[in-house]
C-alpha positions as semicolon CSV with decimal commas, in nm:
position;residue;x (nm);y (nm);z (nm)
1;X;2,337;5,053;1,529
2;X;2,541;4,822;1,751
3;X;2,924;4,786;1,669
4;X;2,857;4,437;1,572
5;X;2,563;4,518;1,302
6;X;2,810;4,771;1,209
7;X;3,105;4,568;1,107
8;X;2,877;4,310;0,959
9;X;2,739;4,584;0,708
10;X;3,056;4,716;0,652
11;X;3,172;4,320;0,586
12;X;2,900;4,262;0,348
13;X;2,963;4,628;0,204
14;X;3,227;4,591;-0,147
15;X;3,424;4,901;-0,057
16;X;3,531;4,805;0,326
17;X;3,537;4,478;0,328
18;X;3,889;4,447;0,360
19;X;3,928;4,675;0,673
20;X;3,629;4,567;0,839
21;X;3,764;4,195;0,782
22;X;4,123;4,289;0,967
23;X;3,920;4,433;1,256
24;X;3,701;4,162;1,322
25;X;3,960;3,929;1,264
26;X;4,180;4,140;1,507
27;X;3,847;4,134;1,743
28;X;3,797;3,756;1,773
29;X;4,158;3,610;1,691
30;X;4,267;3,551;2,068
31;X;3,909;3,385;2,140
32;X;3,896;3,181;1,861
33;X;4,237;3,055;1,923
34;X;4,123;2,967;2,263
35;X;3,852;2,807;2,146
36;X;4,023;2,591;1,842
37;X;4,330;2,495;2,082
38;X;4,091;2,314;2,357
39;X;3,981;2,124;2,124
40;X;4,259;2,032;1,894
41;X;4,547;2,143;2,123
42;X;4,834;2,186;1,941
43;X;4,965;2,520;1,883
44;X;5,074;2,464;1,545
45;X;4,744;2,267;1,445
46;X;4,536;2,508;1,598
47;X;4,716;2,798;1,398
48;X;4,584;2,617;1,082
49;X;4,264;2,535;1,210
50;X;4,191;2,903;1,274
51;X;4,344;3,016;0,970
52;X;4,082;2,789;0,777
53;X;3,801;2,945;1,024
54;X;3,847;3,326;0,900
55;X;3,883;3,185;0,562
56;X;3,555;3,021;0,583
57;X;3,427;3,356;0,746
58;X;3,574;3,563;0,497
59;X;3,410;3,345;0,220
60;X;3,097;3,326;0,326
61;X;3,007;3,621;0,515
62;X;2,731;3,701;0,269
63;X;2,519;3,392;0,374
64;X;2,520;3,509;0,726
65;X;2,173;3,575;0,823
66;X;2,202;3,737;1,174
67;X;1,999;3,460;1,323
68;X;2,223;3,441;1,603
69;X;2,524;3,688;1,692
70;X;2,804;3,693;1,438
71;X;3,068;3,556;1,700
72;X;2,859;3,295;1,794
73;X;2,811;3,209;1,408
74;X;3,209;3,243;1,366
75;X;3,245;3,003;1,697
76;X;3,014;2,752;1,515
77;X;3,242;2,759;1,171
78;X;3,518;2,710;1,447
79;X;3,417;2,390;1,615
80;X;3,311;2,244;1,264
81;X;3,650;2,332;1,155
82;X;3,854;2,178;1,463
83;X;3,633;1,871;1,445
84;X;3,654;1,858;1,068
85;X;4,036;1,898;1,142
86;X;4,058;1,568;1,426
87;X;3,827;1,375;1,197
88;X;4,046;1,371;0,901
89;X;4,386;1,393;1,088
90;X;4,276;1,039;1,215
91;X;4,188;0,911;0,891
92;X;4,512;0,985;0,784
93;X;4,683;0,812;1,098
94;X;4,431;0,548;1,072
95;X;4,322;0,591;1,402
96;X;4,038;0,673;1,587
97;X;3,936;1,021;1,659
98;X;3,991;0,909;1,988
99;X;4,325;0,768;1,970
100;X;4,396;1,116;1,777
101;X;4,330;1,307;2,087
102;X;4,561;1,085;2,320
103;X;4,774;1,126;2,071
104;X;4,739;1,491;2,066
105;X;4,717;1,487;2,454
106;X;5,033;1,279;2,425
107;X;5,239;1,578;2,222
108;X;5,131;1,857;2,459
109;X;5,457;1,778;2,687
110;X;5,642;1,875;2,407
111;X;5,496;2,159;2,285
112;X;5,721;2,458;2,358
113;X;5,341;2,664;2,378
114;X;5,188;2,456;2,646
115;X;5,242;2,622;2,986
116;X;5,025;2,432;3,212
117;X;5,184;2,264;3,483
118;X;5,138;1,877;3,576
119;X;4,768;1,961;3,723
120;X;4,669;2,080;3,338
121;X;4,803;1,801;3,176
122;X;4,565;1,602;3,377
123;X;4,270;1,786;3,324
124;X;4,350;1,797;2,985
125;X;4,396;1,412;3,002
126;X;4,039;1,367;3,171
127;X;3,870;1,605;2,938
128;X;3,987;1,363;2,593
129;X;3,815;1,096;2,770
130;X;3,457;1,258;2,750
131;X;3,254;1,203;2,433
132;X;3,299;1,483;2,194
133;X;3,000;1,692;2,286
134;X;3,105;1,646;2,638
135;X;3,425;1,811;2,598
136;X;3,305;2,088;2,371
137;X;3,041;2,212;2,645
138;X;3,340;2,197;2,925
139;X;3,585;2,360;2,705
140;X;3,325;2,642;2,603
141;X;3,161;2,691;2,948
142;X;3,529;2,618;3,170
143;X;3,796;2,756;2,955
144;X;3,583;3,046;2,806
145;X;3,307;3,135;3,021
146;X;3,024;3,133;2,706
147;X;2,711;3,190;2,839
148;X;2,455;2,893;2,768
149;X;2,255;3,110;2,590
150;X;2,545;3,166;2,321
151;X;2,650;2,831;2,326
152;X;2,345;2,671;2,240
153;X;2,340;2,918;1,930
154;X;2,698;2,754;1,883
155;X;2,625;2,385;1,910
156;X;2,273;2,443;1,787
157;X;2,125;2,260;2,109
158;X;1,913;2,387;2,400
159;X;2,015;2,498;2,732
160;X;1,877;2,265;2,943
161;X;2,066;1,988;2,719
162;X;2,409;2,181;2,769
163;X;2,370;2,278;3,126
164;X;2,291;1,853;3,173
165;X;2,633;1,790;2,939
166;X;2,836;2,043;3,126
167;X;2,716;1,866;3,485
168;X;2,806;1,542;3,368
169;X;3,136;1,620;3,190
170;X;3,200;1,762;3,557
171;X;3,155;1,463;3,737
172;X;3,341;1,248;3,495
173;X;3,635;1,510;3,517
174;X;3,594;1,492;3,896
175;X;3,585;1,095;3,897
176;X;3,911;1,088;3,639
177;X;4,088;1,318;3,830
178;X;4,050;1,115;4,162
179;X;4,087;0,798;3,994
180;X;4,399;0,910;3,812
């Protein structure tokens, strides 16, 4: 039994729930923080973000399936929640979702947990201006490393489709960056 299968029994299981939620919250914490901050990026925003994403996890761990791998499952709950997150943190503004970014992109200066140096800010400038999908596959496949494979368990969409976002999303970066 792989240590995966294992947790998720022992998650599904009454008596260890508990425990087995603390280690695979433990296990996937930094990640998923990764993950949520690309896309949201503020620290503080992120911190709620991700504590909605275990909650989610937590709640409905009995409906997962094992169709896919359990982090890339908890990565999907993730981006739906950081989206979810933008979407109704503009309606609030009433702004776009892209004028929310900016405006996030705007605040990272200021946030004491941003330490990326001039040459971050830009990329992080250049990656708000791809459409959303865009900048999901770059964050995923640049930031993280996620294999296509995974992410197209994540984003529910087929390699070939991600490895043509993640090309384009390059050259766009590429042509910002030069341009900028």
């Amino acid at each position: 039994m792989t240590e995966e299968s294992n947790l998720l029994e022992q998650l599904k299981s009454n008596s260890n729930k508990e425990t087995a939620f603390r280690e695979l919250v433990s296990l996937y914490k930094e990640r998923l923080y990764w993950h949520i901050r690309n896309i949201v990026k503020s620290h503080d925003d992120t911190d709620d973000v991700l504590q909605n994403t275990f909650i989610k996890v937590y709640k409905n761990i009995h409906n997962f399936n094992g169709d896919s791998k359990l982090y890339s499952w908890m990565y999907r709950i993730a981006t739906n929640e950081s989206l979810t997150f933008i979407k109704k943190r503009a309606k609030q503004l009433q702004i776009t979702n892209e004028e929310f970014q900016q405006f996030a992109i705007d605040n990272l200066k200021a946030d004491v947990y941003f330490e990326g140096d001039q040459i971050q800010y830009k990329l992080q400038q250049a990656i708000t201006t791809l459409p959303e999908k865009q900048q999901l596959v770059f964050n995923m496949k640049y930031f993280q490393d996620i294999k296509y494979k995974d992410m197209s368990q994540i984003l529910e969409t087929s390699e070939g489709a991600l490895k043509a976002s993640y090309h384009i999303a390059v050259k766009k970066i590429e042509a910002y960056l030069s341009n900028n």
